[in-house]
C-alpha positions as CSV (number, residue, x, y, z in Angstrom):
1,X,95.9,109.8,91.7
2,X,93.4,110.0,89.2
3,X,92.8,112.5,86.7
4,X,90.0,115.0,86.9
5,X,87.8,114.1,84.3
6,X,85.2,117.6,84.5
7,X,85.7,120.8,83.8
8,X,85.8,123.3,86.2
9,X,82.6,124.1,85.3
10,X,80.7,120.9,85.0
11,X,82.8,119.9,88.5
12,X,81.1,123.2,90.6
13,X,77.9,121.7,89.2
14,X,77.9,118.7,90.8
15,X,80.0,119.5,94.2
16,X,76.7,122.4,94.5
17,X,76.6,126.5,95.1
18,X,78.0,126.1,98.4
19,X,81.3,124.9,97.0
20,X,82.6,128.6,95.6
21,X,84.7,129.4,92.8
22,X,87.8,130.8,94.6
23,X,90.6,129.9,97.1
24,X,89.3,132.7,99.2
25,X,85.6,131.8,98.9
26,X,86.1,127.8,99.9
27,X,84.8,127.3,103.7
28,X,88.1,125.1,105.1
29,X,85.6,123.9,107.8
30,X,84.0,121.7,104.9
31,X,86.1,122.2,101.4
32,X,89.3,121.9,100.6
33,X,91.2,124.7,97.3
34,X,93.0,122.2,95.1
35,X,95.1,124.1,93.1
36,X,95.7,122.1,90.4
37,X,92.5,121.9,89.6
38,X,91.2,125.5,90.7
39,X,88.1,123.7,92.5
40,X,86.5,123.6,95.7
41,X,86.0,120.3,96.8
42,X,84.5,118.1,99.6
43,X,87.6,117.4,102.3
44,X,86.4,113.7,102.4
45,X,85.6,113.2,98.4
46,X,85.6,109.3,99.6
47,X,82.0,110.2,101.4
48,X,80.7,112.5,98.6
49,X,77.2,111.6,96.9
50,X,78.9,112.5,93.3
51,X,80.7,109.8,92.0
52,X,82.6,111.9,89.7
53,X,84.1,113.6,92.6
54,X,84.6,110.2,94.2
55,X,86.1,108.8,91.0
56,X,88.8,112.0,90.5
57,X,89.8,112.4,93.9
58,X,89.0,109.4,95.9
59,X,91.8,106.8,96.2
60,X,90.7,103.6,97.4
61,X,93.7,101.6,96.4
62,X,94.0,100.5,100.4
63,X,90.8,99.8,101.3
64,X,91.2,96.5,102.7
65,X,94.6,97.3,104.3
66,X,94.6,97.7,108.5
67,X,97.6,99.6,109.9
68,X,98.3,99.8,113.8
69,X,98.2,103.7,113.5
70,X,97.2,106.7,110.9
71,X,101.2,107.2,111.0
72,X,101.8,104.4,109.3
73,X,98.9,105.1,106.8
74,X,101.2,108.6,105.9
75,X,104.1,106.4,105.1
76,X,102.3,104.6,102.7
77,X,100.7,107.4,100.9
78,X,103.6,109.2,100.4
79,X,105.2,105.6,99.4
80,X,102.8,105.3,96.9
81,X,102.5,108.7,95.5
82,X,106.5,108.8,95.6
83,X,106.3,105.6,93.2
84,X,103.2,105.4,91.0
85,X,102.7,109.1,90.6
86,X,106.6,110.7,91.2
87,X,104.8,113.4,93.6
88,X,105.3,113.8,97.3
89,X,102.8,114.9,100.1
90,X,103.5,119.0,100.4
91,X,104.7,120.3,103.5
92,X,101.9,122.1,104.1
93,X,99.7,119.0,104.3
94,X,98.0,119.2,108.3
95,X,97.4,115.2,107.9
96,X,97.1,114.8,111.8
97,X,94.3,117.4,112.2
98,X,92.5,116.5,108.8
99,X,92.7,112.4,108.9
100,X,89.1,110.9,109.5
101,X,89.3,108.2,111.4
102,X,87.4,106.1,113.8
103,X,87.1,103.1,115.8
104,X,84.0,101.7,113.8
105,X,84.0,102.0,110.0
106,X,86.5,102.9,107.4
107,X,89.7,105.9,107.9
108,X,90.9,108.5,105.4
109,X,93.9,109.9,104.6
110,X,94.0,113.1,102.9
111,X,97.0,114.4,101.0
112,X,97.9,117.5,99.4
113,X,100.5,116.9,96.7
114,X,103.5,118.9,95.5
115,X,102.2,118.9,92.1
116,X,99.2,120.8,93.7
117,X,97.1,118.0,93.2
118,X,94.5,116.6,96.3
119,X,93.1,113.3,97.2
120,X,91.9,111.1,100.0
121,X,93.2,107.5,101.1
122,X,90.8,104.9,102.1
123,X,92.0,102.2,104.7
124,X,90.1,99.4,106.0
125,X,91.6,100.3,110.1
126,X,94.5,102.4,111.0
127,X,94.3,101.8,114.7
128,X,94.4,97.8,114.7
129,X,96.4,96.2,117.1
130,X,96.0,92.7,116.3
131,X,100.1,91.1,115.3
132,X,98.4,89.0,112.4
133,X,96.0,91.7,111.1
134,X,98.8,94.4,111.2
135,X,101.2,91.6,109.3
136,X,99.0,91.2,106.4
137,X,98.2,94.6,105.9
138,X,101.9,95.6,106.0
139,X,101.9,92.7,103.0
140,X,99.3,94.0,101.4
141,X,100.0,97.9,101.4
142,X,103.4,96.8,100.4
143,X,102.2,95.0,97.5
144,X,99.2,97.6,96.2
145,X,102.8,100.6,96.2
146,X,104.2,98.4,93.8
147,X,101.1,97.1,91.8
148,X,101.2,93.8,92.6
149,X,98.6,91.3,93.7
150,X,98.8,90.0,97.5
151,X,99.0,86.2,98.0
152,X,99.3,84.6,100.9
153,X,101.5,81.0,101.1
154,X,103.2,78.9,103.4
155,X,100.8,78.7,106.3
156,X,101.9,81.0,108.8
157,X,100.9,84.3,109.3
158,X,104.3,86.3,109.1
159,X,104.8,84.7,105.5
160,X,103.3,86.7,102.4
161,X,103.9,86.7,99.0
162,X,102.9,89.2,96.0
163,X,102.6,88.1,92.3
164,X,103.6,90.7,89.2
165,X,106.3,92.7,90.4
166,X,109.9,92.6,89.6
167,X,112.8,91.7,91.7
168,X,114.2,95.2,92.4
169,X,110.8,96.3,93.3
170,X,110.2,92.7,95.9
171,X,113.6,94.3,97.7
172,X,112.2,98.0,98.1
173,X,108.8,95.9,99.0
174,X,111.0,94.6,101.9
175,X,112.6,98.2,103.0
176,X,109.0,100.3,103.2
177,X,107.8,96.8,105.4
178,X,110.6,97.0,107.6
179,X,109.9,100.8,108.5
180,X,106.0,100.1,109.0
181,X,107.1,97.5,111.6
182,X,109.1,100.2,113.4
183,X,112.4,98.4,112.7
184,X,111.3,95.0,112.6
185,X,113.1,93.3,109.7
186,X,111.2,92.0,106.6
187,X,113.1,90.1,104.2
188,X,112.2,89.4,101.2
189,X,113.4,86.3,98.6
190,X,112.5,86.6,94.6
191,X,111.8,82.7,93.4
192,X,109.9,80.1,91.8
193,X,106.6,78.9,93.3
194,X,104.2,76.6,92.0
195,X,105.8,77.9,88.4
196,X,105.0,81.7,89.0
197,X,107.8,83.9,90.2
198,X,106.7,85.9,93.2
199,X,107.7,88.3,96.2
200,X,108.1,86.1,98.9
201,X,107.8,88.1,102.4
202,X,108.9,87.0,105.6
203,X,108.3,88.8,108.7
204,X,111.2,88.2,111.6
205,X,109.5,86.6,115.0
């Protein structure tokens, strides 16, 4: 999650009047309170027109990453946050009734933090069926938790790899994979390729 980089009052100028200045004042129909921040902002920041609100709470880390269901899109937010940022998704996030998604176009995931904090996750497709689509972007998501670089080896499409990451992280890779597949084991193996050492991935038939 980025950090805010306006002021409270420079950000009000540039979300507009209709935005407020209080929790009590923000329409929920439209804006979102974030707390941590004590600003009213758009509750999709990823379609804003102000790229400083895009830039602080947009997160598009995922954006080429298709999921079989917004479910699975949760799990790897809170993943993520969990491990790049040491915050969790508050329990009073309503994720089911303020995800944007749909069957053309990009999907959003919005997350209130425990911290207080707000953002939005962009994903390619979280309602893609497709085995081989699903596969990669369970690599890929995997890889992007742990900030490493997806590569794909070994010609078939339940074999992934991801470069820059360490060997404890290329096991916890495997765990997070294996609960996105509802069970279905990933294993993973830490080793030499082509003389870079990389995550390799394997998905079970």
């Amino acid at each position: 999650m980025k950090k805010t980089l306006l002021s409270v009052g420079a950000a009000l100028a540039v979300i507009g009047s209709a935005a407020a200045v209080g929790p009590d004042t923000c329409n929920p129909d439209k804006y979102v309170w974030v707390e941590k921040d004590e600003l009213c902002i758009p509750k999709n920041p990823c379609k804003s027109k102000s790229d400083v609100i895009r830039d602080a709470y947009c997160n598009r880390t995922f954006k080429d990453v298709q999921l079989s269901n917004w479910r699975d899109g949760v799990t790897v937010v809170e993943a993520y946050l969990n491990k790049r940022h040491s915050v969790s998704i508050s329990s009073g996030s309503r994720i089911g009734e303020n995800k944007d998604t749909s069957f053309f176009g990009q999907d959003y995931i919005p997350a209130k933090t425990t911290d207080g904090g707000y953002v939005v996750f962009e994903f390619d497709d979280l309602s893609d069926i497709g085995g081989a689509d699903v596969r990669e972007g369970v690599a890929k998501a995997g890889c992007y938790i742990y900030s490493g670089r997806p590569w794909r080896f070994g010609g078939q499409d339940r074999e992934f790899a991801c470069k820059f990451v360490s060997e404890s992280d290329c096991s916890e890779m495997a765990k997070i994979m294996t609960d996105l597949r509802d069970g279905l084991l990933v294993t993973s193996d830490y080793k030499e390729y082509e003389a870079e050492t990389v995550c390799n991935l394997t998905f079970e038939k």
